[in-house]
N, CA, C and O of each residue as an XYZ file, in Angstrom:
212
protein
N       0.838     -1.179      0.000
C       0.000      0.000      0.000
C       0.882      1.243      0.000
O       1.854      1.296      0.754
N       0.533      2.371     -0.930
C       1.299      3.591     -1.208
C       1.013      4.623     -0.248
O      -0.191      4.838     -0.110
N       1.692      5.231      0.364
C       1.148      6.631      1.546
C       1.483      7.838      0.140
O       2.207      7.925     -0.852
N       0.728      8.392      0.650
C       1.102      9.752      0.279
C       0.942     10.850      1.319
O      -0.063     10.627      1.994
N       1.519     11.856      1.651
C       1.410     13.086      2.349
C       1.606     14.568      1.754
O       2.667     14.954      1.263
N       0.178     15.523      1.887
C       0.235     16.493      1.666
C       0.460     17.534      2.682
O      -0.029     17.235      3.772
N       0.918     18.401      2.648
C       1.124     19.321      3.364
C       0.176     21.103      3.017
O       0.150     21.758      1.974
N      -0.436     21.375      4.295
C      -1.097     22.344      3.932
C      -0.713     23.498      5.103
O      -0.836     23.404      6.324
N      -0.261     24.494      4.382
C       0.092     25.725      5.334
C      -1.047     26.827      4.839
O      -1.447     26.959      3.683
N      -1.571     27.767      6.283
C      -1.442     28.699      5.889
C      -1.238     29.773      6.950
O      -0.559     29.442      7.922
N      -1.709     30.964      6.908
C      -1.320     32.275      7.724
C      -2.671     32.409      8.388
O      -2.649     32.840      9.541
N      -4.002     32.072      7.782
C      -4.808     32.680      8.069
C      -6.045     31.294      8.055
O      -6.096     30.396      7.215
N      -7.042     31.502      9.366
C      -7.652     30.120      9.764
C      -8.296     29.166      8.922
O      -8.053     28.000      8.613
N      -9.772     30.536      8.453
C     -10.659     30.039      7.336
C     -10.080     29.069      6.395
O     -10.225     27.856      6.549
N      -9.187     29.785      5.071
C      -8.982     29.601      4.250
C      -7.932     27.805      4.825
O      -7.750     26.763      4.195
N      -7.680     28.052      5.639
C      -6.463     26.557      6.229
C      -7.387     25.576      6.331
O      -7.375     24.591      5.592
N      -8.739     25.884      7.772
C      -9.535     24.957      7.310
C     -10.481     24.570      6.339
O     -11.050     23.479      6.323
N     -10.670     25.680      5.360
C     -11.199     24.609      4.184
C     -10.752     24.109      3.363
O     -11.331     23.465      2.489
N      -8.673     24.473      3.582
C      -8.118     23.891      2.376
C      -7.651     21.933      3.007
O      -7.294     20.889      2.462
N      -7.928     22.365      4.285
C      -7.772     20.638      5.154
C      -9.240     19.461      4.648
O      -9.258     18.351      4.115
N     -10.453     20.510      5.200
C     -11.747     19.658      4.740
C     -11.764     19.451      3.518
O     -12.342     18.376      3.360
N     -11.329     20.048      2.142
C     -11.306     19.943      0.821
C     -10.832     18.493      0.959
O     -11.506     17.505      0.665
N      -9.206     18.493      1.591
C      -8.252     17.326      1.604
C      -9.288     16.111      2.303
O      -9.526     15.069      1.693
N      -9.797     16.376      3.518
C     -10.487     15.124      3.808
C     -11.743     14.284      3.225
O     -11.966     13.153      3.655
N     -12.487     14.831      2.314
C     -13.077     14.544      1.592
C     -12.676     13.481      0.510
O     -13.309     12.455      0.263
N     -11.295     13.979     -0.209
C     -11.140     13.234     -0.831
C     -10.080     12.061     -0.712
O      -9.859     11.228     -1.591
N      -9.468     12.139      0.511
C      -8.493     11.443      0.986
C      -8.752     10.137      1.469
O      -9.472      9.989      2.456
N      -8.243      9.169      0.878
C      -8.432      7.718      1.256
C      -8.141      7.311      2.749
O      -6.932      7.396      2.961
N      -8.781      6.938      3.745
C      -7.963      6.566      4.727
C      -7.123      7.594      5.466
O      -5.924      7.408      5.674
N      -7.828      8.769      5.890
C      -6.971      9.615      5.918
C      -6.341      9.847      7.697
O      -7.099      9.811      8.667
N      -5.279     10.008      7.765
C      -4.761     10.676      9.491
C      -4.023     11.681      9.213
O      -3.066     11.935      8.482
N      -4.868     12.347     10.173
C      -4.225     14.107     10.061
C      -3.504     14.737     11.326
O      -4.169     14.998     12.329
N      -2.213     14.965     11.277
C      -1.265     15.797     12.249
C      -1.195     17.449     12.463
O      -0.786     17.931     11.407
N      -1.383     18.220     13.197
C      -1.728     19.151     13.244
C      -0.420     19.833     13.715
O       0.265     19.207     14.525
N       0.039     21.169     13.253
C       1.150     21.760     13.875
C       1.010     23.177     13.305
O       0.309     23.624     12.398
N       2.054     23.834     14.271
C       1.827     25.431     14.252
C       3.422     25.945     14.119
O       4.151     25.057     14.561
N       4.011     26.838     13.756
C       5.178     27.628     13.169
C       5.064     28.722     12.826
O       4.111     29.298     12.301
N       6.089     29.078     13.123
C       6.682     30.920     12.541
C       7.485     30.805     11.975
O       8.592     30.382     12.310
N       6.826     31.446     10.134
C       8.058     32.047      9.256
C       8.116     33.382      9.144
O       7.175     34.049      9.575
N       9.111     33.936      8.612
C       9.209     35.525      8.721
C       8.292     35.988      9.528
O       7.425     36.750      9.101
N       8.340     35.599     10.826
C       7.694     36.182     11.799
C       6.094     36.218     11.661
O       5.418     37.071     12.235
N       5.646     35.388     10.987
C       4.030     34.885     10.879
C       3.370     33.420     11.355
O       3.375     32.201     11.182
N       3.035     34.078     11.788
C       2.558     32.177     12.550
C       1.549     31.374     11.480
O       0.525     31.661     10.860
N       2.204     30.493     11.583
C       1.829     29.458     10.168
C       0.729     28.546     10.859
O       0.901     28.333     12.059
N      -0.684     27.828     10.078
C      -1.226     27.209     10.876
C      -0.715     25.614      9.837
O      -0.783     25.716      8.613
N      -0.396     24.703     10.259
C       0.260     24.012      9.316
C      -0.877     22.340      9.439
O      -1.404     22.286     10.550
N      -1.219     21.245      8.610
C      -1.683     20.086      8.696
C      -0.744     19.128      7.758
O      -0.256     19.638      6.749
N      -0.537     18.072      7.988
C      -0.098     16.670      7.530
C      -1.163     15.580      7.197
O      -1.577     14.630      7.862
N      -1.418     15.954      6.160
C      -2.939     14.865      5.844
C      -2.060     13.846      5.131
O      -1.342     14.225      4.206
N      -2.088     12.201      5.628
C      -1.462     11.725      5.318
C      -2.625     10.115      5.082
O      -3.342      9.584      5.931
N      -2.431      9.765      3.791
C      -3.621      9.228      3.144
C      -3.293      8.046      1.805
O      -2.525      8.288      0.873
N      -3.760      7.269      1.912
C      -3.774      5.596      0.687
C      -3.493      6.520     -0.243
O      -4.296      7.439     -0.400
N      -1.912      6.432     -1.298
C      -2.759      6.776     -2.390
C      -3.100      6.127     -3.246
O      -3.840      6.589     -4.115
């Protein structure tokens, strides 16, 4: 069985979580890791959707 992992950043909430629910919809089998970071001094809201491909 093949994994695949996408990675989804963004700066700002909305747009992060609907670019995650987009991902879970179509994601086989999906487990999702959640994490947070600062680049150039912006706090990143970051997910690891990691899914059959």
């Amino acid at each position: 069985m093949n994994r695949k992992v996408e990675v989804i950043m963004s700066e700002y909430v909305q747009p992060f979580e609907d670019q995650v629910n987009e991902m879970l919809v179509i994601a086989d089998n999906p487990k999702v890791t959640y994490s947070t970071g600062i680049y150039n001094g912006k706090l990143l809201f970051i997910a690891f959707v990691e899914c059959d491909a």
